[in-house]
matplotlib code that plots the C-alpha trace (Angstrom):
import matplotlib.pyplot as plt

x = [224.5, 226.7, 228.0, 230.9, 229.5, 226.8, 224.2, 222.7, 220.1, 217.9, 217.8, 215.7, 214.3, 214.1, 212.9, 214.4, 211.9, 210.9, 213.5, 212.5, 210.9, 209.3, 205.4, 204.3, 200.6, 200.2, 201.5, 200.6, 201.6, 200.3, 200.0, 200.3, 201.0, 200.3, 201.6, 200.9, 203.2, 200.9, 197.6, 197.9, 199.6, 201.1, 199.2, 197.9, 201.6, 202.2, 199.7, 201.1, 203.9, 202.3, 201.7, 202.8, 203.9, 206.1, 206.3, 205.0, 204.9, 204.2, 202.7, 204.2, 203.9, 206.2, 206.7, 204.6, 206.5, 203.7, 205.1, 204.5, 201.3, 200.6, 197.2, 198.5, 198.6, 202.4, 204.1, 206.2, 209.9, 211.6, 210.5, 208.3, 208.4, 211.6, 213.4, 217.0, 219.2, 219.6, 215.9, 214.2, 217.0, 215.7, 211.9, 212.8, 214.6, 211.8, 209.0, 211.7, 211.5, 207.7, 208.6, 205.7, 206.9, 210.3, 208.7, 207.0, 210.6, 212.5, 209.6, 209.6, 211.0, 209.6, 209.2, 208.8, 207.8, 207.4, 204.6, 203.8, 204.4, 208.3, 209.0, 205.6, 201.9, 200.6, 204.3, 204.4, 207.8, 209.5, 205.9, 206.1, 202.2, 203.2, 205.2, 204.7, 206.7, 209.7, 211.4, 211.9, 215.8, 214.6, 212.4, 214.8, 217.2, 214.4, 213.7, 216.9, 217.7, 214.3, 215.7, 218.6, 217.2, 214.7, 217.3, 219.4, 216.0, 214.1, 215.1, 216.9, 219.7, 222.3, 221.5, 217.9, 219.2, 218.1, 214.4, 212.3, 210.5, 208.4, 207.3, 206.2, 202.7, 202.1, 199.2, 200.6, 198.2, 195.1, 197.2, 198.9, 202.0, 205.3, 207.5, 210.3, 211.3, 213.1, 215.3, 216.4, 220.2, 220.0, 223.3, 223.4, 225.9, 225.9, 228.4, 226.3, 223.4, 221.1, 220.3, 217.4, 214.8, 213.5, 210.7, 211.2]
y = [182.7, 182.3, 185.0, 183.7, 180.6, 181.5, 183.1, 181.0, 182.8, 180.9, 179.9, 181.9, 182.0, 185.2, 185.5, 187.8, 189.5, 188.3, 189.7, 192.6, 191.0, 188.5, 188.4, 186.7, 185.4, 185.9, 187.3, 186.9, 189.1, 190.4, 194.1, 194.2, 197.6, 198.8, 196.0, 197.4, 194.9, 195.7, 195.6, 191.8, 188.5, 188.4, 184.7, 186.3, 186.0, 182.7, 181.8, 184.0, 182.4, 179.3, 181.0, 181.2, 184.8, 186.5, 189.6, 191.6, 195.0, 196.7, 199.4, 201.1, 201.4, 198.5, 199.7, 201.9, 204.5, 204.6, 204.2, 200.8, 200.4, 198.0, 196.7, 195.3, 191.5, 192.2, 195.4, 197.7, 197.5, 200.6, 203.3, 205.2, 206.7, 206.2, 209.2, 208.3, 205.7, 203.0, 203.7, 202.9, 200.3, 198.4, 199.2, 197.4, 194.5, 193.7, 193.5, 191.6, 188.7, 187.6, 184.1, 184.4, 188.0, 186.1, 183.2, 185.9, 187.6, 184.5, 183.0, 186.0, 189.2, 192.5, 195.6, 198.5, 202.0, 203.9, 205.6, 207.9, 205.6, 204.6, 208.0, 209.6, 209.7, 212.0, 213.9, 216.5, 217.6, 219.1, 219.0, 216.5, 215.5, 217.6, 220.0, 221.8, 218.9, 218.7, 221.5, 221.3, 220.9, 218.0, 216.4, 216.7, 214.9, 211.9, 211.7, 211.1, 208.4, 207.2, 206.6, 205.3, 202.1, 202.1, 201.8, 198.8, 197.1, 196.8, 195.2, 198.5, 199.3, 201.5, 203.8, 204.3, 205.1, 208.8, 210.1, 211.4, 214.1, 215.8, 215.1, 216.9, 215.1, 215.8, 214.7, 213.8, 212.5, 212.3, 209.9, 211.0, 210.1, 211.6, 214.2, 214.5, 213.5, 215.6, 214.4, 215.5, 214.9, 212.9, 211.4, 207.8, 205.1, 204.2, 206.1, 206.0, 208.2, 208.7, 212.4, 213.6, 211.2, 212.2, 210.2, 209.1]
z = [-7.1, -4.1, -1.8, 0.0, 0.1, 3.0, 1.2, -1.6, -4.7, -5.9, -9.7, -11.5, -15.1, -17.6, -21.2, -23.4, -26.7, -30.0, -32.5, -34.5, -37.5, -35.4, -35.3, -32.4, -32.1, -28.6, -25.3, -22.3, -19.1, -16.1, -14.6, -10.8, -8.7, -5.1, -2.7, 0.5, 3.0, 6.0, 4.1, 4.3, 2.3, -1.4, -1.8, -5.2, -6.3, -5.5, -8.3, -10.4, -10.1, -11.5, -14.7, -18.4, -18.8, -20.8, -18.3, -15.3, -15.6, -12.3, -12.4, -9.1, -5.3, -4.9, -1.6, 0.9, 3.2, 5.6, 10.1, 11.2, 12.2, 14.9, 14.2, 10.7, 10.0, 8.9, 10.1, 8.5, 10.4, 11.9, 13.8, 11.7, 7.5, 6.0, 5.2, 4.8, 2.4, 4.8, 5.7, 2.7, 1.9, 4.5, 3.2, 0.2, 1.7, 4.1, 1.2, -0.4, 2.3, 1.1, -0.7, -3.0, -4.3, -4.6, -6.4, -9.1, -9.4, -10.0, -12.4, -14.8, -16.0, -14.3, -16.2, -13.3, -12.6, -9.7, -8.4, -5.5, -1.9, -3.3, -1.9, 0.0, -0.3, -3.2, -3.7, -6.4, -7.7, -5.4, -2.8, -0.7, 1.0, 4.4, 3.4, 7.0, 8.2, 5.4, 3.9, 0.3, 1.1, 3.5, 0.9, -1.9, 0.4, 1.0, -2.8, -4.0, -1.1, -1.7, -5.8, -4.9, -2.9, -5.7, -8.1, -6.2, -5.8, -8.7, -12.3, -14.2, -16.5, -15.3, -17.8, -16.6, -13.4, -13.8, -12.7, -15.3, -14.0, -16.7, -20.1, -22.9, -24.6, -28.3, -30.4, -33.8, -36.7, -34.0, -32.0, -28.4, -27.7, -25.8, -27.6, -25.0, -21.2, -19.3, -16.5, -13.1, -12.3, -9.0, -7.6, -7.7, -7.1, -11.0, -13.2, -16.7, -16.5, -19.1, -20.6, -21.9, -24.4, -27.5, -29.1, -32.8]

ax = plt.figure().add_subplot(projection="3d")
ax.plot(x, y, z, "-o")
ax.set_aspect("equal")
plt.show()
């Protein structure tokens, strides 16, 4: 893809799934989660890149909201923990610079969730991990800018471009599974936003 002929995309590759009545014999994918940019380098991606997969599903802390520290091989840019849109925009965009997290996005289709650091350490609802430093109106304010870069970052459907925020578990026949979601409303720059999911 070209944007005004200055910035160039590279080609990437996809799959899409079997079809319904298919019955593959194998599948092969790979989980990866918590990809701390100033913990050190994303060489383990550069081999995965190399691989035969049909997916990678991470499993969350695609980003970390921690201040630049310093001492750290690779440091975090601005001036300390994102807290705003165009703060955590540029969060995403800097972990997005890595070439060998770029070679594992362009080699295979990512199936994503989020964890706790996309927004802050060990938040809880509507807790964030100091709440003596952020009032809930402050918070809520960082979560839903927080979402929003999330959402223009990561691989999602416009209609899954709503935060599920509790769930309802059920055990039906001895086996656990999820009865409902229930979704926060959470202004985003999409216009189709998906309501609440019931499990068949």
């Amino acid at each position: 893809m070209s944007v005004q002929g200055v910035e160039i995309s590279p080609v990437g590759r996809t799959r899409t799934a079997p079809a319904d009545n298919a019955r593959p014999q194998n599948l092969r994918f790979a989980f990866a989660s918590c990809q701390d940019y100033q913990a050190g380098f994303y060489t383990a991606y550069a081999h995965l890149a190399e691989e035969d997969l049909g997916f990678v599903a991470f499993l969350g802390d695609y980003i970390y909201e921690g201040a630049p520290n310093p001492n750290a091989r690779r440091v975090h840019e601005g001036a300390g923990e994102p807290l705003d849109l165009a703060q955590y925009r540029n969060r995403h965009a800097q972990y997005k610079t890595d070439p060998h997290l770029q070679a594992a996005h362009a080699a295979f289709p990512w199936i994503v969730t989020f964890d706790d650091h996309e927004i802050d350490n060990n938040w809880a609802d509507e807790i964030p991990q100091d709440p003596q430093l952020q009032t809930p109106s402050q918070f809520r304010a960082r979560r839903i800018a927080a979402f929003q870069a999330y959402y223009e970052h990561m691989p999602l459907r416009a209609e899954q471009a709503q935060i599920r925020t509790a769930a309802e578990f059920v055990v039906e026949n001895g086996r656990p599974g999820i009865a409902s979601v229930t979704a926060e409303p959470v202004p985003l720059a999409r216009t189709r936003t998906a309501g609440p999911i019931r499990a068949s």
